[in-house]
C-alpha positions in Angstrom: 56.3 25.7 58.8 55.1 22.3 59.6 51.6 21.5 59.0 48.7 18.9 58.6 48.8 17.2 55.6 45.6 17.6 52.8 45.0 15.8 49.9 46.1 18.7 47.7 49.8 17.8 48.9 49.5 14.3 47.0 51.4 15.1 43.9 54.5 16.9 45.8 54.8 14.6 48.5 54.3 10.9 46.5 57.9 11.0 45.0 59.1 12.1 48.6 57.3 8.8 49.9 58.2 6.7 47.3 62.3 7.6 47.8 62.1 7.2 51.4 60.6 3.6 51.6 62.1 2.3 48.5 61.2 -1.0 47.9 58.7 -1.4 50.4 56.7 1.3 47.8 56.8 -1.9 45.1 55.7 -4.4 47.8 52.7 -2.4 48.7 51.6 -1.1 45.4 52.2 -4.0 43.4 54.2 -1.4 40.4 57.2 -2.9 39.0 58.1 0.9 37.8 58.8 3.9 40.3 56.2 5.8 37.9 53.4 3.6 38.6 54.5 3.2 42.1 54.6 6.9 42.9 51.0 7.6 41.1 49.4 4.6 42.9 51.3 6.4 46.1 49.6 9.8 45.2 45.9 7.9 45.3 46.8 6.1 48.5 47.7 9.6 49.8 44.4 11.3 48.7 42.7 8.5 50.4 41.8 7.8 54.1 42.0 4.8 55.7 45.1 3.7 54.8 48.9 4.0 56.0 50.2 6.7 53.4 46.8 8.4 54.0 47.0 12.4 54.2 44.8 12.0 57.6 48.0 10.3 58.8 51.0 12.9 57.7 52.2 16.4 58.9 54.1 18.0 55.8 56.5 20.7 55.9 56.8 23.9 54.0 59.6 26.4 53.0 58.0 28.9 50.8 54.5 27.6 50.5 55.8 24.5 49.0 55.7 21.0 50.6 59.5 20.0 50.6 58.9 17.1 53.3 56.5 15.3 55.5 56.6 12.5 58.3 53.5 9.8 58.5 52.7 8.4 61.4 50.2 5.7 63.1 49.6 3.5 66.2 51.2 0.1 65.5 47.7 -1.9 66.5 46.0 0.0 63.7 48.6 -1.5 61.2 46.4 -4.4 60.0 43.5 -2.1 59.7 45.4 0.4 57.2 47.6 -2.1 55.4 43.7 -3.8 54.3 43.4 -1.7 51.1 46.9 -2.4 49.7 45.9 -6.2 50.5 43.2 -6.0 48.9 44.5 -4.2 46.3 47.0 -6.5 45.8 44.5 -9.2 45.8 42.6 -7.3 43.0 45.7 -7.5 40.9 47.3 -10.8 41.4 44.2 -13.2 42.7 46.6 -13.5 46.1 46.2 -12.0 48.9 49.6 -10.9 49.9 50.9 -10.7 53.7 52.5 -7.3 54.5 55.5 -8.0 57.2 53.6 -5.9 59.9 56.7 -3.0 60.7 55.1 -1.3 63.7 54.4 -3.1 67.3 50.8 -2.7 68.8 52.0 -0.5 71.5 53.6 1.7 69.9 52.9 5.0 68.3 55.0 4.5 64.8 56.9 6.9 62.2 56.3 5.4 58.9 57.9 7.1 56.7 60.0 10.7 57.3 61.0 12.3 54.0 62.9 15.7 53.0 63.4 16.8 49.7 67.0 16.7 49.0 68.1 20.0 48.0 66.4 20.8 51.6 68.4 18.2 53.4 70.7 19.3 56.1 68.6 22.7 57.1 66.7 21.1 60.4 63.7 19.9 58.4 63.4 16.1 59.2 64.8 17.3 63.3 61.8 19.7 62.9 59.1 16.8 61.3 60.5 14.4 64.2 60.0 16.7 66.8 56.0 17.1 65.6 55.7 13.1 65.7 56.9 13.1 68.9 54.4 16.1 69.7 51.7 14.2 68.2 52.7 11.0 70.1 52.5 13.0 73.4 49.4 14.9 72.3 47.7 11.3 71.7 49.2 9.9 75.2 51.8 7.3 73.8 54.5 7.2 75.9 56.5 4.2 73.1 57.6 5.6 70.1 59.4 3.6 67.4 60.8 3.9 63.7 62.6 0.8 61.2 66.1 2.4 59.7 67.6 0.4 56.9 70.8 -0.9 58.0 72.3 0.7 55.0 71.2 4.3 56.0 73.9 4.9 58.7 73.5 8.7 58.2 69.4 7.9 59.6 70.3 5.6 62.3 72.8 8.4 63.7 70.5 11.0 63.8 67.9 8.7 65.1 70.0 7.7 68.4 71.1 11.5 68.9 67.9 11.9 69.5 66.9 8.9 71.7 65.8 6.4 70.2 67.8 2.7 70.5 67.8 -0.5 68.4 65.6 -3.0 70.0 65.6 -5.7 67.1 65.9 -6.2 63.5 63.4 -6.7 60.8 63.2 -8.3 57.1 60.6 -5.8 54.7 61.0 -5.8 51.4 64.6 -7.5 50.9 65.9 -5.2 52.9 67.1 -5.4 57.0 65.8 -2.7 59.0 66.8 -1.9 62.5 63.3 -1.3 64.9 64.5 1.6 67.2 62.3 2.7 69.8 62.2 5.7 72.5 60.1 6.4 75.4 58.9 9.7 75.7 57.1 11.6 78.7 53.8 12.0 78.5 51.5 14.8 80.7 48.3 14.2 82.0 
């Protein structure tokens, strides 16, 4: 079952986060450990108004339990929910980082699409893919988009069986990151 997210889903679906975005997760929390990066992950998540927000996931459930979960956004509200880990950020270090903006303004973006590994390889992320496309068309954006690090070939391949096509590359984090995009119908 695929479901919105709540705050309650925090604690099972931070480590989830955290092992999907990699170092991105130390760039926007400031942590130099994965433990303190994954608890400031699980407040971001019980927060709105923010990128890893709840308000912005669907999670997946086998059993009653969370075992994965896509977040998504429209790229021009980027800016708007990357403001608290700046300022956070800020709070910390007295500078006020920039965060390499990942998602175009007109596009309707997957930030992050996670599934617990001994859960991989059952349809789950297909499934969680499908509802962001759902909720793309449900919100009328007819451009959809993802980043796939160029050293997750396994991602990309699923990525263009279902549609979606490399349209540029992107630094975040250290890391290069294909931008893959995918129109979609929408109904009126």
């Amino acid at each position: 079952m695929i479901r919105k997210a709540t705050p309650a889903d925090a604690a099972c679906v931070a480590p989830l986060i955290y092992e999907a975005i990699g170092s991105i997760a130390h760039t926007l929390t400031g942590a130099v450990e994965a433990d303190e990066a994954i608890r400031v992950i699980e407040a971001f998540f019980r927060m709105e108004g923010n990128r890893l927000s709840y308000e912005n996931a669907v999670v997946a459930e086998v059993g009653g339990e969370p075992v994965g979960l896509a977040l998504f956004y429209h790229g021009s509200r980027t800016e708007e929910l990357d403001r608290p880990f700046v300022q956070r950020l800020a709070r910390l270090t007295g500078i006020a980082p920039v965060i390499v903006k990942e998602a175009r303004s007109d596009e309707f973006y997957l930030d992050t699409l996670a599934v617990r590994a001994d859960q991989r390889g059952k349809g789950i992320g297909r499934r969680l893919l499908a509802r962001f496309e759902a909720e793309a068309r449900a919100r009328g954006h007819e451009r959809i988009a993802l980043l796939v690090d160029q050293e997750n070939p396994q991602a990309r391949k699923l990525y263009e069986s279902i549609g979606y096509r490399p349209d540029g590359t992107l630094l975040v984090s250290g890391h290069l990151y294909d931008h893959m995009v995918k129109q979609i119908s929408v109904l009126i």
